[in-house]
N, C-alpha and C positions, 0 to 999 in steps of 0.2 A: 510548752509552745504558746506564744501569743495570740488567743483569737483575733479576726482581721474585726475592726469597728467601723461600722455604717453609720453615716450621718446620715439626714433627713435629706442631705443634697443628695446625697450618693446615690442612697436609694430613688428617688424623683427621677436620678439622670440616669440611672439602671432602667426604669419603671417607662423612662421618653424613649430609652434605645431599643427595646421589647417592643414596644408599639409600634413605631418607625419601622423596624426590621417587617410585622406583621402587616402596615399598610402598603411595604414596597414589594415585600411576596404576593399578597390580593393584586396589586397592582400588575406585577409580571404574570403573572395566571392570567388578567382579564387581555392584556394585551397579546399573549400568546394565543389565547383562547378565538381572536379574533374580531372582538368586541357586537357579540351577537346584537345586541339590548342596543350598542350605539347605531346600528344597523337599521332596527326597526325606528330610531327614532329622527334617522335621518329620510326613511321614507315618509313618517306620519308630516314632514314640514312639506308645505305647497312646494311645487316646483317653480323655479326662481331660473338657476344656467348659472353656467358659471361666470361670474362680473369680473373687473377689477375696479379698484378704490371703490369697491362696495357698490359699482353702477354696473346696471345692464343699458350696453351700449345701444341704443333703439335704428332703426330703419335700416339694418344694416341684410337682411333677406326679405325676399320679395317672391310671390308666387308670378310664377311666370314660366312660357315654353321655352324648353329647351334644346326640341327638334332632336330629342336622343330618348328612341322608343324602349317604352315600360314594358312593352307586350310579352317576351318574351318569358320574364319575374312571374307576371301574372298568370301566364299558362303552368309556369311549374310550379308554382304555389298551389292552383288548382288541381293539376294533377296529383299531385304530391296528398292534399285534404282528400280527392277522390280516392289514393291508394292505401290509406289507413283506414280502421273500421270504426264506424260509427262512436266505440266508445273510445277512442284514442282519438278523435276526430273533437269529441266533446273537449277532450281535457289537454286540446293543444289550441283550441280557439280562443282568443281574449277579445273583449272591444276594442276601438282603435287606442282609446284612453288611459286605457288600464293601468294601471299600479305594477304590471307586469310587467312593461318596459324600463323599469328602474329597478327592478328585483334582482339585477344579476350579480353575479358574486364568482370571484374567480376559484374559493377556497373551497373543499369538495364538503365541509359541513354541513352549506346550505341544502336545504331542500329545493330541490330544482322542479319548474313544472314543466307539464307540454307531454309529447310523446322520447323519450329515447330510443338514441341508435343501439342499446343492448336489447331494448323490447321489439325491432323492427326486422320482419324478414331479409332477406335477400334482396327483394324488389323495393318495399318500401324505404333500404337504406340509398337504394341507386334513384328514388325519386328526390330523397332529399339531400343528396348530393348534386341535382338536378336541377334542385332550387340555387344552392349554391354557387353551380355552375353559370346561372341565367343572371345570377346578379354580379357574381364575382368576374376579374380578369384570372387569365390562366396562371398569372402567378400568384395570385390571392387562392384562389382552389385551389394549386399547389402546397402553399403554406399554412392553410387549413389543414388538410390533411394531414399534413407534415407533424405539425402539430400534436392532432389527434395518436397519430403512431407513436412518437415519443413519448406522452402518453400512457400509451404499452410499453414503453421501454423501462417508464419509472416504476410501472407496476412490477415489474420483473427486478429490479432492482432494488425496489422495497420489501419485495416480495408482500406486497398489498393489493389484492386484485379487486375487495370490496373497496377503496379509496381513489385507487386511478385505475384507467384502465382507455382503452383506443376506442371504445362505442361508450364513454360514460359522459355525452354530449347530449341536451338535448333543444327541440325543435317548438316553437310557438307561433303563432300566429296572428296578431292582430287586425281585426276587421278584416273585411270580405277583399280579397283579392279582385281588384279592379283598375281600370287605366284610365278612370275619373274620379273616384272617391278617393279620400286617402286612408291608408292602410301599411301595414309593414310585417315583417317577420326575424326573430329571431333564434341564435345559436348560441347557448349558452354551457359553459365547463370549464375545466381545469386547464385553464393557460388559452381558453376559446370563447371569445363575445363577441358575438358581429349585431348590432342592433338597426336594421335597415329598412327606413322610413319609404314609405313613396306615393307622392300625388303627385297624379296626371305624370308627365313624361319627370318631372322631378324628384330627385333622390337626396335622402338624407343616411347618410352612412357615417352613424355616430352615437354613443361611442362605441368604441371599438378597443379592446383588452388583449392583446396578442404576446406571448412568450413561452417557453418551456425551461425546464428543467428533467434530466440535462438539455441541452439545446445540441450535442449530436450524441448519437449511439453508436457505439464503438463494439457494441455486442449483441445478443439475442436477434430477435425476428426482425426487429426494423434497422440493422446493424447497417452504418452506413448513410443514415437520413441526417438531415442537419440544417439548421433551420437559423434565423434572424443576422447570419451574416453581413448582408445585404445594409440593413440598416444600421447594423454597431459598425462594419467599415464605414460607408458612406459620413456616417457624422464624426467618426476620429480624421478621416483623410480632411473636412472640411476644415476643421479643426486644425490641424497642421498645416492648412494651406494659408492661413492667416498670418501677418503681420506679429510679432512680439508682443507691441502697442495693442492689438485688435484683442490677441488671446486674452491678455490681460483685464481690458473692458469686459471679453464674455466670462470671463470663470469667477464663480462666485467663491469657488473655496476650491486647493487644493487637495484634501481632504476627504478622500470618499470611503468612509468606514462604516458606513451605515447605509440601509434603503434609503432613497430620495425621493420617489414617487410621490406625488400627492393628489392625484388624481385620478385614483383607482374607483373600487367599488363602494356605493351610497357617496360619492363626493361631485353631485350632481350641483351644488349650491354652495359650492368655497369662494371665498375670494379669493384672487391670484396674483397679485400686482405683477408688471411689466419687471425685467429685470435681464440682467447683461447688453450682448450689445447688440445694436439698433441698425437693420438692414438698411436704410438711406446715408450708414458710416460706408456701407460695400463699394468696391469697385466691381463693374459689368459683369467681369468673370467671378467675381466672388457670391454675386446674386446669382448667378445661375448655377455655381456650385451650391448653396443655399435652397434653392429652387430642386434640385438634386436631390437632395437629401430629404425635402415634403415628398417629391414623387413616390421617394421609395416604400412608403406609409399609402399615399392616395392612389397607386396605381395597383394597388388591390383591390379597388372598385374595376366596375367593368370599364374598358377601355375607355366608348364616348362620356360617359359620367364621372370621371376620371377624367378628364378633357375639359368638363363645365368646371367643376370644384377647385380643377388646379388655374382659372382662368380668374376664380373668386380669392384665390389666394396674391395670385400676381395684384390684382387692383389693388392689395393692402399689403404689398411686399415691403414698402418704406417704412408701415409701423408692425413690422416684424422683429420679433427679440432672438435672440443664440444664445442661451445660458449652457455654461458648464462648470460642470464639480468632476474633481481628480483628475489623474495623469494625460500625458499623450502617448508615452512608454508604448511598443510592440504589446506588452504583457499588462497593461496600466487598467482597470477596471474605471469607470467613469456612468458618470448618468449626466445626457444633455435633454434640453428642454427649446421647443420651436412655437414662441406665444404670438396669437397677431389675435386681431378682432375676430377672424373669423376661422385658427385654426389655434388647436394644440395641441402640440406630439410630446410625448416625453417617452424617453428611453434609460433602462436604468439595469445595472447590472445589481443583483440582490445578494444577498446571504443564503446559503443552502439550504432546505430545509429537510428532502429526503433525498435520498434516504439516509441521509446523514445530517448532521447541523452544523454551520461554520458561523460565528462572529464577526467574519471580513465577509464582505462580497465578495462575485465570483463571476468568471465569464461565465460560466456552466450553469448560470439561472438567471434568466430574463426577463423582466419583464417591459410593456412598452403598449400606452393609450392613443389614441388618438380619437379629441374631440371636438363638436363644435358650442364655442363659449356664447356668450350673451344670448341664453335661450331657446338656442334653435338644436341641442343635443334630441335624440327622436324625433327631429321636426317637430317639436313643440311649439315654433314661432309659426312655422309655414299653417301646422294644424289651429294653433290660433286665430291667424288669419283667417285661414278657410272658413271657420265657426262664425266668424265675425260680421265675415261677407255673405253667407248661403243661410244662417240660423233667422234672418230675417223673415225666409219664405217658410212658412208653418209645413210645406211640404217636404221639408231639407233638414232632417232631422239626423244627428248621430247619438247613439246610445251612451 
């Protein structure tokens, strides 16, 4: 038998393929793993907002009355800190500024802080549901929850009750609950981020992480719940109600074989450029199917706050974008994207992950943000402001 002969190339091009193979496994590990390390590093960078062409668009929020009372947040916030105990009390409080408000993370690896609803009696989960209640509309409380139980559904389905689970949500608080200083609170978990700013009568509800998998339950305890309908109809019906011509300007790729999100968790400071097509191409009714379709997103705020924000969205309805990637098919998975100065929704149908794993996306895992760009995510601009205007008097101090 002839032994096989290696030349110096052979081996070198052996020697490139070994290595290759071994950087592109590291690499599928770190991405799979959920890139912890890029995580921390994109909180260690100042907070910037999300730009595009690399600018934060300036003057575009203003502290000002809204004539839509805070009072009611404020009380169940309080209540809610009064119904935990002192040492749950401690380690659910943050300053208004905190590093806290950007910590959150959809993926159950992270270390979550605050009080959770696994650690909280009877009472103390109906006060912070309470909270919930006072800032949320009844369809946003609804779809919270909704949430949360499916939730329990994939725990049963994974049969993982340490990784998901219907109370593995938890509760924080920033700065003192008050209807003159600014202050906020959030909800953070598995398919649950609500990060919900507010000075004086003014609310900043952003961002905000909403989806499940599955997205309904056909079995076990929560058999029957079913959740983001609302919005994957609403943006395919709009979507079909367009021109040929129209679809065509908004779809960037037929093609949806992958997640498309890109405005999830630590992506506080991306750039985004504008893209597809441009609400002043609309006709009347097509802007208000358009307008339809942010509702479905903004009217999980409580009703009058919901009223202001979608009031900020109209005044820049003309440089508003409609992107979409993949089908319009009954069965057609699709991720669309709604950019203006002062809003952005993305909705995105994902790849499986439990308890099973798929390659294609799938209706049965959802995910879908909505934030506000050019700085003011957390109220950071408003809080800015405030600092800017009150830090003058020695006596107008925040921590």
């Amino acid at each position: 038998m002839t032994k096989p002969r290696y030349t110096f190339v052979t081996i070198a091009m052996l020697a490139l393929a070994v290595s290759a193979s071994i950087v592109a496994e590291a690499q599928r590990r770190g991405t799979r793993r959920g890139g912890r390390n890029s995580g921390q590093q994109a909180l260690n960078e100042p907070f910037r907002g999300i730009s595009t062409n690399d600018e934060i668009e300036k003057a575009l929020f203003e502290i000002q009355s809204t004539g839509v009372s805070t009072k009611p947040v404020v009380d169940a916030a309080q209540a809610f800190l009064a119904g935990i105990s002192p040492e749950q009390r401690a380690r659910a409080s943050f300053n208004v500024d905190d590093i806290e408000w950007r910590s959150w993370d959809n993926r159950h690896f992270y270390k979550r802080k605050g009080v959770g609803f696994d650690e909280m009696n009877a009472k103390q989960r109906q006060l912070a549901f309470g909270l919930l209640q006072a800032s949320l509309s009844a369809k946003g409380l609804k779809l919270s929850k909704d949430i949360m139980k499916l939730n329990g559904t994939l725990a049963e389905l994974a049969d993982n009750f340490d990784e998901y689970g219907e109370w593995l949500y938890w509760i924080t608080v920033m700065g003192e609950p008050s209807v003159s200083k600014p202050w906020g609170w959030q909800i953070d978990g598995h398919h649950l981020i609500i990060n919900y700013f507010v000075l004086g009568d003014q609310v900043v509800m952003s961002p905000v992480f909403i989806g499940s998998e599955p997205v309904h339950a056909v079995s076990g305890k929560f058999k029957g719940t079913i959740v983001m309908q609302e919005q994957q109809n609403a943006g395919v019906d709009f979507m079909r109600s367009l021109s040929e011509e129209k679809q065509a300007v908004a779809t960037l790729t037929k093609i949806k074989n992958q997640n498309n999100a890109v405005a999830q968790a630590y992506k506080d400071n991306i750039n985004l450029d504008y893209a597809g097509l441009r609400a002043d191409r609309l006709s009347a009714s097509e802007k208000e199917k358009l307008l339809g379709v942010i509702e479905t997103f903004v009217g999980t705020m409580s009703e009058g706050h919901a009223q202001i924000k979608m009031e900020q969205v109209k005044k820049h309805l003309n440089r508003t974008y409609f992107a979409w990637v993949g089908g319009t098919d009954p069965d057609s998975v699709f991720y669309y994207r709604i950019h203006s100065p002062v809003l952005l929704i993305e909705f995105d149908h994902e790849r499986r992950v439990a308890p099973f794993r798929s390659s294609e996306p799938s209706r049965d895992h959802i995910h879908a943000v909505l934030r506000t760009p050019n700085g003011n995510d957390y109220g950071k601009d408003l809080l800015r402001q405030h600092i800017e205007d009150h830090h003058k008097n020695d006596d107008h101090q925040h921590n």
